[in-house]
N, C-alpha and C positions, 0 to 999 in steps of 0.2 A: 653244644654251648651256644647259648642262644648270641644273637650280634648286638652290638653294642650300637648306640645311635647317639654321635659324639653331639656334644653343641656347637660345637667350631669343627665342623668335619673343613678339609680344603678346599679352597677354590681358586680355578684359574684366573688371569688376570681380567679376561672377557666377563666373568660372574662378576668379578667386582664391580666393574665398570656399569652392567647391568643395575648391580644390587643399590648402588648408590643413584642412577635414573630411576629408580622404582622409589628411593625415598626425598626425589624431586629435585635433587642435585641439579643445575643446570650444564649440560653438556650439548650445545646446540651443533657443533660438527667437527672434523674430524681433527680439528687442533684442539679444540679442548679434550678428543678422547686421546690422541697421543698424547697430551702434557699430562692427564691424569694417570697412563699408562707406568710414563717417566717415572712420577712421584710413586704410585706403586710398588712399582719395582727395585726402585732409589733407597725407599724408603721403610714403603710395608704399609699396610691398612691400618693397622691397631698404631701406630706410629704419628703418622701421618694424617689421617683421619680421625680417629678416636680423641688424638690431640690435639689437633687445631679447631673442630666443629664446633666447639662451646657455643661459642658466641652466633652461629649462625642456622641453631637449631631449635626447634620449639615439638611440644608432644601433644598429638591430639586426645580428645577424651578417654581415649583405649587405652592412650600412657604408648601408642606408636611413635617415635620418632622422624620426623621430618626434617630439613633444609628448609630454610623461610625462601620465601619468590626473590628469584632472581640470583641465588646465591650461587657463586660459581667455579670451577674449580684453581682457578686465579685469585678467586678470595682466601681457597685454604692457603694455595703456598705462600701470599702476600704476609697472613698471619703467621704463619711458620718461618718466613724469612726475617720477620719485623722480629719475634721473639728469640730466635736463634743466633743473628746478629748483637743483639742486646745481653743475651747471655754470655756469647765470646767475650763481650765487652767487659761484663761483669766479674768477670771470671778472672779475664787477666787481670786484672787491678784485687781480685783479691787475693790472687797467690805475692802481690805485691806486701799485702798485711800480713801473710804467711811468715814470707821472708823476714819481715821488719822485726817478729815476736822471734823468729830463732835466734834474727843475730842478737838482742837485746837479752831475751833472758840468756842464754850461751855466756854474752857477756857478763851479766849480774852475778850467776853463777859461779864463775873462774876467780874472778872478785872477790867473792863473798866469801868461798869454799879450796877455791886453790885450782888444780888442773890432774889430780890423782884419782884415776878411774879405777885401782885394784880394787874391785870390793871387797879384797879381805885384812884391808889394809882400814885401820877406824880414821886417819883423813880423808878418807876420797870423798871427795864431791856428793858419793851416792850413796852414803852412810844415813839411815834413815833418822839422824840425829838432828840432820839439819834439815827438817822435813816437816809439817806441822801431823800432827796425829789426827786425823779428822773423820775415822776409819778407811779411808779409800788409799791412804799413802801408801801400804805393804802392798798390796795389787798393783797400784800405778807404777808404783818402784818396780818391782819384780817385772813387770814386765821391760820398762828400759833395762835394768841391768841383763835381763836375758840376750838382749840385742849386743852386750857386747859377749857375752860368754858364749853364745850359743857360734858355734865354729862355721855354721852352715849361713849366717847372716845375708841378708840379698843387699846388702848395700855396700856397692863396688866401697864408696867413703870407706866405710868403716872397716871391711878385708883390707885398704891397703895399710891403714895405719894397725891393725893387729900384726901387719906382716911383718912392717916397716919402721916403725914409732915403737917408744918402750909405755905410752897412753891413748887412751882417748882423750884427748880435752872437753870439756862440754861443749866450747863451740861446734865439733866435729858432730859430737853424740846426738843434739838437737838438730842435725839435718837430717838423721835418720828416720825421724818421729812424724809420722802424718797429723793432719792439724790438729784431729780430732786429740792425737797423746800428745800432741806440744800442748793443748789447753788443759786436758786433767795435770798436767807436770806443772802447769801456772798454779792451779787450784792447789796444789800442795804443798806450794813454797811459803815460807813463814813470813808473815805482815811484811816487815821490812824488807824483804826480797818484791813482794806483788809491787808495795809504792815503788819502788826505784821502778820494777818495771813498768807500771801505769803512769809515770810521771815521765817516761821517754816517751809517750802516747799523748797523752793528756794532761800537762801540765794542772798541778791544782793547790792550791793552802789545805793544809794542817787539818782545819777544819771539816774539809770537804774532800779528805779522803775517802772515805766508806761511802759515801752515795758514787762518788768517783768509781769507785773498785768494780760497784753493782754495773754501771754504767758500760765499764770496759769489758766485765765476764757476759756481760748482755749479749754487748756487741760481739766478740768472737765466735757465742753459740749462734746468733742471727747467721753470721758469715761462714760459721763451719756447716750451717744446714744447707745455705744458698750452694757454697761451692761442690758437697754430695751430690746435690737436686740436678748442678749445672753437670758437673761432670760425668753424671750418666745420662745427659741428652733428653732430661724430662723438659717438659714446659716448662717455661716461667712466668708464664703469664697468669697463672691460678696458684701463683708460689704460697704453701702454708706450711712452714716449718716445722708446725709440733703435733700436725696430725694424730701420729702413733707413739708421742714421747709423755714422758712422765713430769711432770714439777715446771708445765708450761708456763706457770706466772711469774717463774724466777727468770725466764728466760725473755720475756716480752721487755723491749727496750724501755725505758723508765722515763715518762714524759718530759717532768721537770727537770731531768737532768739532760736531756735530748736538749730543750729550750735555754737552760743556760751557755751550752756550749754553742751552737747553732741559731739562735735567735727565734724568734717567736714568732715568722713570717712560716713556717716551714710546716706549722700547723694551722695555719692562716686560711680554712677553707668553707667550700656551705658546701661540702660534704654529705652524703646520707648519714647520718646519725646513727645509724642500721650496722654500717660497714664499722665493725669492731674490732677495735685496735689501730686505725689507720696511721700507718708509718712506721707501727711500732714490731710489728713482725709480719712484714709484708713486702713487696717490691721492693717497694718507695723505701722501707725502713734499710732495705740492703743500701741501699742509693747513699742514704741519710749515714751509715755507719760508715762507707767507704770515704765519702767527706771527710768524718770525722780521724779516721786513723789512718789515711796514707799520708803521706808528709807535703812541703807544701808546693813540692815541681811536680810531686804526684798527680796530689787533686787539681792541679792548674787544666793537667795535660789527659785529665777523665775527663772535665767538662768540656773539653775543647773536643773530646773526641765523641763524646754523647752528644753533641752539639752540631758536628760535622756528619754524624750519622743521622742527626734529626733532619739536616738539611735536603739528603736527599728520601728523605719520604715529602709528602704531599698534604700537610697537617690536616685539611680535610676530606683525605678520600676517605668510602668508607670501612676500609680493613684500620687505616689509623684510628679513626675515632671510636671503633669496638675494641680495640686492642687497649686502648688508654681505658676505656671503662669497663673491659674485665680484669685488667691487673692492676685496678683501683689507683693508676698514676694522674694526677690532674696534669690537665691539660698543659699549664705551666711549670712543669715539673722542675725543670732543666734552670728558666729564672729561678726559683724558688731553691735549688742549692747553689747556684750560685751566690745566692744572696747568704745564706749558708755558712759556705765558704769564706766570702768577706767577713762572715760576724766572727769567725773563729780564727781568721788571721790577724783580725785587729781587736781581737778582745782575749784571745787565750793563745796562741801559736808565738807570739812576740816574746813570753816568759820562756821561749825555749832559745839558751843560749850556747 
């Protein structure tokens, strides 16, 4: 059997260290090969490397890969830190919008349907009568009601109250659901269930529901891509949501509905014209959604805190200013939701009483 000649065969942390001097990394003595060792080791090559390099590599005529001069190994972790910091950040403010979509449709739901979860019972809640037909309902359903039939359930919630309780309530049912089925369970509920729930988000008239609706389902698929992206520790500094997904132009945030809630300053740029979509399913656009849907001690206490995390970087070193224009954030990012922020406090957040 003849031997196999892998393309990633192993190598020690010395070959690394090597392999990366050989494509002109700068490593001038023996602190930068410990700190590169650390991250190594910490972290992993294809991790560490393969993810932070973007911005500080170029390919000669062969199509070889190189490090530009001077680039060091302080430049990768500065960009690994800058963007890994900014993710945590992001992250926890969107399990904030998580939470806000359980407790709100849980509540519309109970409301609207009652609180009887027997599915063989024709009130319950989960009776696909109150459901709109859109073909995706019978699948989406089935899968929640499995969550409560199925006895082997991983959600401590929902064993105690099978134990304990003669229901599930839907407020209960809706925490067991990851964001990704709390949003197809949004897409199923019938108009007047969506508006009550879009209308504890986004206040809006009569009129301006249905570009409103587009606006809100936008948003949560933007924030259910970011929080996958974020949660398994990829980058986010080259964030593109719909790489590998289907029906990408339903999902890209909708400008003029972005601009009436948010103001008109937010697309306010001299921007490349090249860079398509900008804000609309991109960083910046995560940045732009979370303004829009955490409530208003939320987004006080995001920009305070994207703000206080600005402060201690150095706006002009150089890992800052490659980091701002590979994840297409201007420079001004930070005023620019702020400004944001104020136009949706004092033009749309006050109708919520």
């Amino acid at each position: 059997m003849s031997e196999i000649n892998f393309d990633k065969p192993f190598m020690p942390f010395d070959g690394m260290v090597e392999k990366l001097r050989s494509k002109h990394l700068t490593i001038n003595n023996d602190i930068d090969k410990k700190l590169l060792r650390i991250l190594l080791k910490d972290y992993g090559y294809s991790f560490i490397i393969n993810g932070y390099k973007h911005p500080f590599t170029h390919k000669d005529v062969n199509g070889n890969e190189f490090f530009n001069d001077n680039v060091s190994v302080q430049d990768i972790y500065n960009m690994y830190f800058i963007d890994s910091t900014l993710s945590e950040l992001l992250f926890k403010n969107a399990l904030h919008v998580e939470n806000k979509l359980k407790a709100t449709l849980g509540y519309i739901i109970a409301e609207e349907y009652g609180v009887d979860s027997n599915l063989d019972s024709d009130s319950s809640y989960l009776n696909s009568d109150n459901y709109t037909d859109n073909g995706k309902s019978s699948n989406v359903l089935g899968k929640i009601r499995s969550k409560i039939s199925n006895p082997y359930s991983s959600s401590r919630l929902l064993k105690h109250y099978k134990t304990s309780k003669n229901h599930i309530p839907p407020w209960i049912l809706v925490q067991s659901l990851t964001f990704g089925e709390l949003i197809r369970y949004y897409k199923i509920q019938e108009e007047d269930v969506k508006t009550k729930v879009v209308n504890n988000f986004l206040p809006c008239k009569e009129q301006d529901v249905a570009n409103t609706k587009a606006l809100f389902i936008s948003s949560l698929e933007l924030l259910r891509c970011f929080r996958n992206s974020a949660a398994h520790s990829s980058p986010i500094y080259f964030f593109d949501p719909y790489t590998d997904e289907k029906n990408t132009n339903e999902k890209i945030l909708p400008k003029k509905e972005l601009i009436k809630f948010l103001g008109p300053n937010i697309f306010n740029n001299n921007f490349d014209p090249r860079i398509k979509n900008f804000g609309r399913k991109d960083l910046y656009g995560v940045m732009l959604v979370l303004i829009l849907l955490l409530n208003t001690l939320q987004g006080r206490a995001f920009l305070r805190d994207l703000q206080n995390f600005n402060n201690t970087l150095q706006d002009e070193t150089f890992t800052n200013i490659e980091y701002l224009k590979y994840s297409h954030l201007p420079s001004e990012y930070i005023q620019r939701l702020e400004n944001a922020r104020k136009h949706l406090e004092e033009n749309i957040l006050w109708q919520i009483l």
